[in-house]
N, C-alpha and C positions, 0 to 999 in steps of 0.2 A: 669247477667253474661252470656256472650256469650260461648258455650262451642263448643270449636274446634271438626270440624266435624269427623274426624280421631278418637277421642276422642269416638265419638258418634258411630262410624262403629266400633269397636274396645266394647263396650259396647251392641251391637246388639247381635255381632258374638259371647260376649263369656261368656255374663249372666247364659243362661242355664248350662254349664258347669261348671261355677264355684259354682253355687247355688248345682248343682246336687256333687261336691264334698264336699262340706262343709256339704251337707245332711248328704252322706255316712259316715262319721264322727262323725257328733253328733246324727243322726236321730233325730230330732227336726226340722220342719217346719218352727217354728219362728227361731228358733236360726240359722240354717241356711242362711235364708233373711239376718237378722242382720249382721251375718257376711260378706255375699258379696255386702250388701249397705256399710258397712265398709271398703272391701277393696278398693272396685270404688270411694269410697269418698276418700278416700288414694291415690288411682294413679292418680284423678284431680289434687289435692294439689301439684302432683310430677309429672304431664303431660308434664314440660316440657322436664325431663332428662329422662323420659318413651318415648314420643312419636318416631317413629320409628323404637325403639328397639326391636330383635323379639323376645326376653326373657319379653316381658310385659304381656301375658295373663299368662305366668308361675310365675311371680312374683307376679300378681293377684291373681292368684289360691292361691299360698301359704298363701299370706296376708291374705286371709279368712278361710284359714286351722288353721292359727296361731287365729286369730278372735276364731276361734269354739270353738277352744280349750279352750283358755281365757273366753268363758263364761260357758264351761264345769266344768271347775276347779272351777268357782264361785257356780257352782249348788250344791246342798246338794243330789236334787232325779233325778235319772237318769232317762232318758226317756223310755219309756212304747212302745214297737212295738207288736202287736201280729199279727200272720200269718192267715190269711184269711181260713177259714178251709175247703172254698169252691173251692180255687184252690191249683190241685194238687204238682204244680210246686213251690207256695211260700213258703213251710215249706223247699225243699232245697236252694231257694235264703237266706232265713233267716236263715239256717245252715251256709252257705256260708259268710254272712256279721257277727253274732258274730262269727264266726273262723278268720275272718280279724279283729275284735274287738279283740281277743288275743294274735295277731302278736304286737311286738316291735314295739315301737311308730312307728324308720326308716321306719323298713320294714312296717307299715302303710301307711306312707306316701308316701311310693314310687309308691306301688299298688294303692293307690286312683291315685294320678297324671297320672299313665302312665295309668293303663286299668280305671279309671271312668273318669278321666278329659282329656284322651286319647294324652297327651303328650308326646311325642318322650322322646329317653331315653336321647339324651340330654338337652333336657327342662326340663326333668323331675332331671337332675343331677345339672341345672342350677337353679330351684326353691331348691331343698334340700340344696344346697353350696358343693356339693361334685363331685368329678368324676365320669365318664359316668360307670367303671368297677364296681363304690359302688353301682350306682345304679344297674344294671345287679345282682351282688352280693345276694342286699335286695330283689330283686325280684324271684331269682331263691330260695332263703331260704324261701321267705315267699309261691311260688308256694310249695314246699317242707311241711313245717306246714301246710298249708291247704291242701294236698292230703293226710297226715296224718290223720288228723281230720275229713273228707272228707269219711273215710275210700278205700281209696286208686284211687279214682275217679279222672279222667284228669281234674286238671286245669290248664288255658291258655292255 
């Protein structure tokens, strides 16, 4: 099967990203993979009503957020992260990601799309199905929980 080059440029430019949201999600190595060979296997199937469009790496993105999810929900044991005790800086990133772990699914997903998969807030409102203010909305609520939790420290 010949795969259209577009196809191929479009798969270069936005593997990393979408693997690196689906990570921040599930934190699972494999499960992550899985999900964004999932959803590239998906936008092939649908390359022809994707190509062009500039809501396609946001539609991707989503597709393997929904992916993570989906094999989340199958797992019985959640994955195992511990902070490295030799750098000072990982015990606040892993503060950081479970207080995003405690945010509402939305406000989840708005935060990985726009600051990890770095999506404008309309891509980022075009992958959710909602408007650009809802996303604004989740975002500034979920900046809001997290500087709580954070104990009052600037986020974004």
């Amino acid at each position: 099967m010949k795969v259209d080059p577009r196809f191929a440029e479009l798969y270069e430019a936005e593997w990393a990203t979408v693997y690196r949201a689906a990570f921040v999600l599930c934190r699972d190595r494999g499960l992550a993979e899985d999900a964004a060979q999932e959803a590239f296997a998906r936008a092939l199937a649908r390359w022809r009503r994707l190509r062009g469009e500039s809501w396609a790496a946001a539609w991707i993105t989503t597709t393997a957020l929904n992916a993570a999810r989906r094999s989340l929900r199958r797992r019985t044991d959640a994955p195992v992260v511990a902070p490295d005790a030799g750098d000072p800086g990982m015990e606040e990133s892993m503060d950081l990601w479970r207080g995003i772990g405690k945010l509402p699914r939305r406000q989840q997903e708005a935060v990985v799309l726009h600051y990890v998969a770095d999506l404008t807030v309309g891509d980022t409102a075009a992958a959710m199905g909602c408007e650009e203010g809802t996303v604004k909305a989740h975002l500034f609520r979920a900046r809001e929980a997290l500087r709580g939790q954070l104990g009052g420290e600037r986020v974004g």
